[in-house]
Every structure is written in structure tokens, then in C-alpha cells.
C-alpha positions, 0 to 999 in steps of 0.5 A: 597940381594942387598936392604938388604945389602943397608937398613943394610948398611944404618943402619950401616952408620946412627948410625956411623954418629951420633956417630962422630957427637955427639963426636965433637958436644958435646965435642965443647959444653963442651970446651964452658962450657956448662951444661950436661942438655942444652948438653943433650937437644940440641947437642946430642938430635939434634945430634942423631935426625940428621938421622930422619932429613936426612931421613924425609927430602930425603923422603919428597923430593921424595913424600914419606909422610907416610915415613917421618910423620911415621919416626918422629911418630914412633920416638918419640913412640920409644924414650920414651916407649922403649929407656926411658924404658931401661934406666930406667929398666937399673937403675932408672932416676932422673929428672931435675927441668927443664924438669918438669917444662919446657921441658916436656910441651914443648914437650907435646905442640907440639905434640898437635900442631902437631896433630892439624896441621894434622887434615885437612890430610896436613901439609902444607908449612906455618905450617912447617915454624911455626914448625920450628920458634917454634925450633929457638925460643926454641934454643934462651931460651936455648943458654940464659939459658946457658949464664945465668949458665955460668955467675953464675959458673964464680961468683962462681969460677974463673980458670975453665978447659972448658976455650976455650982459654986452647984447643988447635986448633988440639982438636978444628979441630978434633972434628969440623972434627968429625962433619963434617964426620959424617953429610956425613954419615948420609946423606949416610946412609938415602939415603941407607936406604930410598931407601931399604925401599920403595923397601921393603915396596913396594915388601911385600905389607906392607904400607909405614906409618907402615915401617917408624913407625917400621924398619925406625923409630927404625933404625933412634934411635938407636943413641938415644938408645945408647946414653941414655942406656950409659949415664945411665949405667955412671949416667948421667941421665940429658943427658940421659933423656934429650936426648929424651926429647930433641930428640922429640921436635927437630923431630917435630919441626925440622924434620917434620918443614923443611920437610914441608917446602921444599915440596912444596905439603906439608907432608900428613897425612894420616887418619890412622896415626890421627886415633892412631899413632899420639893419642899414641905419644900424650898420651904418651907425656902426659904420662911422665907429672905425671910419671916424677913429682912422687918423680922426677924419672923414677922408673925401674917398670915405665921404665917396663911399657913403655917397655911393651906399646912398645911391645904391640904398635908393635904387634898392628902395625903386626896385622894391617899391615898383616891385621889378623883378631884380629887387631880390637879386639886387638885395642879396648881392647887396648883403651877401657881397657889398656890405661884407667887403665894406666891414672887413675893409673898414675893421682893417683900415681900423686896426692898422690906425690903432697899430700905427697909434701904439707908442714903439717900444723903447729897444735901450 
């Protein structure tokens, strides 16, 4: 009783703390007029990744591996498959120039490097140092990037509100104050929720790797749930989906980054997670690609098929994890059939919006 009022407490906690987080952090984003799209792939999708962050990191600490590679795995599944598949059914999601063109591969990129780095069963110190010079590498373009429409926005008008010198210091405390609260939280609520897992996993001979991919990883994003799902139903779309792309590169390479990094034996990576978990996330980044370059949006039946991948993921995931007898049949009709379908209908719907793109030839 005691474990399950610790993991729910957690929970609670984790989804507290980002909120107030993500409050300050991004109302002191906006007073330095920064654009909703750079809010949406760095504040609040770093904001809602801090309990991914906090969980990876205390997991990593105490030797618990699978917890903290399947946290950001399963994060990542989650973010995109579920969050983007409500938000998207919620009503469809236009997408930004940007994400296409940049943030997009971005994400697709390391999640490659991720699968590559894992490929040996270690990622080791010097690869998650490398991970994590990729992050303030991305940081640095995006800050200039935001400098660069700051100063195209002061060409264009002069008296702008988001003036800091107009707040006042009580919103400028407040909200610094909010920030603060809220990373003690988070630190909590993974403590919380670390500790009830491993118990949990443990006493129902269920593996750490499938518990951070399922409970710890859905748990972690439900900031990100929240977050999105609003931000669609209010019409900001670029935070919305700038949230999750933004939330998937800061897990790997922030989350798993310094994960590896301050574990001196590394982050293990076990066969079953190279076998599938890690192929999915990758497939599924890949994924996005052609689905958010037909016609630059998420429709409500492309938001209905990430959803159903998801739930089909998760009863994979039972099946395994109980060890019932359907698992390898169901694997197989899953990549052998499902996946194939889903790359030729995707690779289609993609060169039919690059055909229909294409300017006419001029018949005079």
C-alpha cells in the first residue's frame, strides 16, 4: 500500500513540478520575446522532459539501466505515437516550415546515433559526453535563431509589450520562483517514483526495461500530454508540436547524455531493447518525415494511426512481459505486415504532395 501511494505520489508530484516549471520558464521566455515555436522546442519541451531528466539520471545513479534507457525509449514512443495522436484527433496539426526542414532530421539524426552508440550493449561516458555537446550545440542555433527574429520583429515594429524593462520585478521573482519550485518537485516525485518501480517491478517478475517503457515512461509524459493536448485545443500548434519534437531530442540527448555521463559504468543496453524498442522509436521518427511534409500537417486520421501503433506497442509490450504464448506471432505479423503497409502507404502519400508541390510547366 505504502509503494503505491509512494509511485502515485510520484506521479502527482512530477506533473506538479513541471507545470510550475513550465509556467515561469516560459513566461520569462515570452517577456524576452521569444517566438512560441523556439518556447515550444526549448522551454516547455525541456521543461516537460525535466522528469525524464530527473528519472534517468537518479536511475543511472543507483545502477538501474534498463529504467533509464527505457524511460527515454519509451518516452519518445509515447511523445509522438500517443501525445501527437491525440492532439492531432483533437484537431489536425499544421506544421512549422522549421520542424520539417530542420527540427524533424534533427530528431530522426539522433535517434540514429542513438541506436548506433547502443549497438555494442554500452553507451558509454565519452559517447554521452557527445550526446550532450550535440544538445548545447542545438541550444546555441536555436538562442541565434531567436536573436535573429528579435531583431526582424524590431525592424518591423518599435513599442513591443514583451519589453523586459515594462515587468515588473514581483512577475519577474514570481515566476523565477515558480521555476524553482517546481525542479524540487520533480526531484521528489522521481525519487518517489524510482524507488516504487523497481519495488514493483521487481515483486511482479516484470523487467525493469518494460516498466520504464510503459508505467515510468507515460508517467514522465504526462506534462507533455498536457501540455500538447492544450495547446491544441487553444490552436497553438507550433508549441504544440514543437513540444514533442523538442522533448525527444532533449531526452536523448540530454537525458540519456548526462545519464551516461555521470555513470561511471555507462548506461546498458540490453539485447531486447536493440532488438525492437529502440527500431520503433527510430521508425517512428523516421515516420513523422513524410507525414508532417503531406500538405504540413498532422490530419485526425494520421493523429488515428499513431494512436493505434501505440496501443498496438503496448499489448506487444503485455504479451512479452507475461511471456504469453502469442508474443512471437504477434511480433512478426507486426514487422513482417503492419510496418511494411504503413512505409509504402506513407512513402505514397509522400510523393503524391511533392508531385502535387512541383509548379506546372508553362505549355505556351
Amino acid at each position: 500500500m505504502i509503494i503505491t501511494l509512494k509511485f502515485i505520489g510520484g506521479l502527482i508530484f512530477l506533473v506538479f513540478g513541471a507545470e510550475l516549471l513550465v509556467r515561469g520558464a516560459s513566461r520569462l521566455a515570452t517577456f524576452l520575446g521569444i517566438s512560441p515555436l523556439i518556447i515550444g522546442l526549448t522551454v516547455v519541451a525541456f521543461g516537460t522532459s525535466s522528469p525524464e531528466l530527473a528519472v534517468s539520471l537518479l536511475s543511472s545513479l543507483k545502477g538501474a539501466s534498463d529504467i533509464a534507457l527505457g524511460n527515454v525509449v519509451g518516452s519518445n514512443i509515447f511523445n509522438i505515437l500517443f501525445i501527437l495522436g491525440i492532439s492531432a484527433i483533437i484537431r489536425p496539426l499544421f506544421i512549422s516550415v522549421q520542424l520539417i526542414r530542420l527540427d524533424v532530421p534533427l530528431m530522426i539524426l539522433v535517434s540514429v546515433l542513438l541506436f548506433l552508440f547502443g549497438l555494442n550493449g554500452i553507451i558509454s561516458q565519452l559517447e554521452g559526453g557527445i550526446l550532450f555537446l550535440g544538445l548545447i550545440g542545438y541550444i546555441i542555433f536555436l538562442f541565434l535563431e531567436s536573436k535573429r527574429e528579435q531583431l526582424l520583429k524590431r525592424d518591423s515594429l518599435t513599442g513591443e509589450s514583451n519589453d523586459p524593462q515594462k515587468r515588473s520585478i514581483i512577475q519577474w521573482l514570481k515566476n523565477f520562483g515558480f521555476v524553482i519550485i517546481g525542479l524540487v518537485l520533480l526531484m521528489l516525485g522521481s525519487q518517489f517514483l524510482i524507488n516504487s518501480a523497481v519495488y514493483i517491478a521487481q515483486n511482479l517478475g516484470i523487467s525493469e526495461l518494460v516498466i520504464g517503457l510503459t508505467i515510468v515512461a507515460a508517467g514522465t509524459s504526462l506534462p507533455e500530454v498536457a501540455t500538447s493536448v492544450m495547446a491544441s485545443i487553444k490552436g497553438e500548434q507550433d508549441i504544440a508540436v514543437g513540444n514533442i519534437v523538442g522533448s525527444n531530442i532533449f531526452n536523448i540527448l540530454a537525458v540519456l547524455g548526462l545519464s551516461g555521463l555521470v555513470s561511471s559504468e555507462g548506461i546498458q543496453v540490453s539485447s531486447a531493447a536493440l532488438r525492437f524498442d529502440i527500431p520503433v522509436m527510430l521508425a517512428i521518427s523516421v515516420a513523422c518525415l513524410p507525414i508532417f511534409f503531406t500538405d504540413g500537417k498532422i490530419s485526425r486520421w494520421e493523429g488515428l494511426l499513431f494512436f493505434g501503433y501505440y496501443l498496438a506497442y503496448v499489448i506487444y509490450l503485455l504479451l512479452l512481459s507475461t511471456h504469453h504464448d502469442a508474443a512471437p506471432l504477434y511480433s512478426a505479423i507486426f514487422q513482417l505486415f503492419i510496418i511494411p503497409i504503413t512505409v509504402v502507404t506513407l512513402l505514397v502519400l509522400m510523393l503524391q504532395a511533392i508531385k502535387r508541390k512541383k509548379p506546372e510547366p508553362d505549355k505556351n
